[in-house]
N, C-alpha and C positions, 0 to 999 in steps of 0.2 A: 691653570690650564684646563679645559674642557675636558674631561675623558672623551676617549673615542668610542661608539654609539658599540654596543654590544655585537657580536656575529651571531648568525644565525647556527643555530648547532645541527653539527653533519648526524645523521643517520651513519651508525655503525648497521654493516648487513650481514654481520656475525650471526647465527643461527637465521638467520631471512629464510622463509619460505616463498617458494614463487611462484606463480600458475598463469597459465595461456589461455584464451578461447575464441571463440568467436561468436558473439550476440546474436543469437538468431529470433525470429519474432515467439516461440515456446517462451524461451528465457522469461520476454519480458510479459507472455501473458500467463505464466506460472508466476511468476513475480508479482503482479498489478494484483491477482485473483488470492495469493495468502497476506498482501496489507492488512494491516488489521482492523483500520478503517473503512478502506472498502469490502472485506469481508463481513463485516458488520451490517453494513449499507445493504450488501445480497441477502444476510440474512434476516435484517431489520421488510426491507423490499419482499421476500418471499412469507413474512408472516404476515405481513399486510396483505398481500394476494390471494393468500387460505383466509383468512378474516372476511375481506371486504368481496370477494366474487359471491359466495355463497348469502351473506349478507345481500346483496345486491339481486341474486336471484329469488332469494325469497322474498323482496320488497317488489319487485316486479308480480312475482304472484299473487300478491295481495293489491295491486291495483296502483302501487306508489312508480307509476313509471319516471318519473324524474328521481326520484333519491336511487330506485333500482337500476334508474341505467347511470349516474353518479358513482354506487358501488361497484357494478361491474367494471366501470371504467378503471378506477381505481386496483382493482384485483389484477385486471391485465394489465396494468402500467407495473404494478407492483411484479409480478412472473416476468415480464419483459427486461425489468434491472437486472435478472440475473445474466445475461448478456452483455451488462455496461463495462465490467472489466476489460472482457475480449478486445470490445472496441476502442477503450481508454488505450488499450498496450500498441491495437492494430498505430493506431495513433501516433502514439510514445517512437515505437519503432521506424515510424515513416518519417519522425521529424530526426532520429539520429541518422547522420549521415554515413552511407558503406564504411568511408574511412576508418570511424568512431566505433564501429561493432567491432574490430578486431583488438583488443584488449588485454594487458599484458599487468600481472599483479604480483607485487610485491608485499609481503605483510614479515613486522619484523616487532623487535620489542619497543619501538616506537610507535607505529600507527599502519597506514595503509598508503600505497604508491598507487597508482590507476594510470596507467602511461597507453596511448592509444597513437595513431597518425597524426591525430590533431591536436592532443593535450596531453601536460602532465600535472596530475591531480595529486597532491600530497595529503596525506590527512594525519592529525598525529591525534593521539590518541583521547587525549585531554578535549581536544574540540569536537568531538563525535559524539552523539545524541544516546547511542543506543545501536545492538543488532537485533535481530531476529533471525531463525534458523529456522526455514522451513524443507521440505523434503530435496528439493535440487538444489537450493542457493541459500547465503547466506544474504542476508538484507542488512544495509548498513546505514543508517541514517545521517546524514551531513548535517541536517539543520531540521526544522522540525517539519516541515511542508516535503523533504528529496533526499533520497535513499538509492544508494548505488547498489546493480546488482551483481554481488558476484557468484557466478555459478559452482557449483560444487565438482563439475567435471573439468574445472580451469587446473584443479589440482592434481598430482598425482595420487593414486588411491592411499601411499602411504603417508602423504603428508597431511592427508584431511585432517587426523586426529591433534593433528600442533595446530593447524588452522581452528578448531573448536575451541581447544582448549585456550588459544590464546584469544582470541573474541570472549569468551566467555571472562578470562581471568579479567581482561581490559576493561571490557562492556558491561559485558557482566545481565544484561536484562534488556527488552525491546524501550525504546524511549515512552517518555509518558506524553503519548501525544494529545492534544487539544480534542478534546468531544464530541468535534462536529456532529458526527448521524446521531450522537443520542441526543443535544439538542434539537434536532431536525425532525426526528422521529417524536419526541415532547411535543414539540410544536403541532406536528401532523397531528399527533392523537389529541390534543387541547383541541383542534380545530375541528375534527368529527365532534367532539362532545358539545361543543358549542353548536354546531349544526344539525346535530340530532336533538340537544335540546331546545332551539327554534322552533325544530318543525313539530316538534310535540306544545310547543306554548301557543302557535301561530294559532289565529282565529280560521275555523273552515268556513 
């Protein structure tokens, strides 16, 4: 005779901590702005813009007006990312709907509850990438691309410390995410050397 298919096992909420809040668009652009990714990206973007503006002014003054104004470009494209978060969030925030910003958490010694008007989001602990703890929120990764945010005012002030310590004991470290901006930034900087070393072989 077949056994009968396994049950799903309940969440005891014995020791559960719980927390409330409401998503407002800070949340998510304090949130978008300590990624570690896109933090990378602002910082990888503002070293390039100190590099490549002054570079680009000084090739202007020596007569290379196309590589000079090339660099310039680059330099303010570069200063301008640092604005790309804000709008990633403005973003972010506009596609969740009123309903979904009101958010209600559960974290217990299983994993993470996320119950909203529209959903409810289980996470157990084992299927979860990684946190990250930055000054407001605790960042939680689902999977390796989306990280749920939970703010650190969801909680009450004295439970924050079980809320650490158990992220911590669980998770234990930010996930290892995929390298995107450092190969993108490889790339960009192969791609100056190669075009700086052109215009120095090209015949005048």
């Amino acid at each position: 005779m077949p056994s009968d298919p396994p049950r799903p096992t309940r969440w005891a909420l014995d020791d559960a901590v719980f927390g409330e809040c409401r998503l407002g668009l800070d949340d998510f652009a304090h949130a978008v702005r300590q990624e570690p990714r896109t933090r990378q990206l602002v910082q990888l973007a503002t070293l390039l813009g100190a590099l490549a503006l002054p570079a680009g002014l000084w090739l202007l003054s020596r007569g290379r007006t196309r590589w000079g104004a090339l660099g310039c470009g680059l330099g303010l494209l570069g200063f301008a990312a640092y604005h790309l978060p804000d709008q990633i969030a403005r973003r972010w925030f506009a596609r969740t709907p009123p309903a979904a910003r009101r958010v209600k958490y559960t974290l217990n010694a299983q994993g993470l509850i996320v119950t909203s008007e529209l959903s409810r989001e289980r996470h157990d602990f084992a299927s979860l990438y990684g946190y990250q703890q930055v000054p407001e929120s605790f960042l939680i990764w689902v999977s390796a691309r989306l990280f749920v945010i939970v703010p650190k005012r969801a909680f009450a002030p004295e439970d924050l410390p079980r809320v650490s310590e158990r992220l911590e004991q669980q998770l234990g470290a930010p996930p290892l995410l995929p390298p995107f901006w450092r190969w993108l930034a490889l790339a960009a900087l192969l791609g100056a050397l190669l075009l700086g070393l052109w215009n120095r072989l090209a015949p005048r």
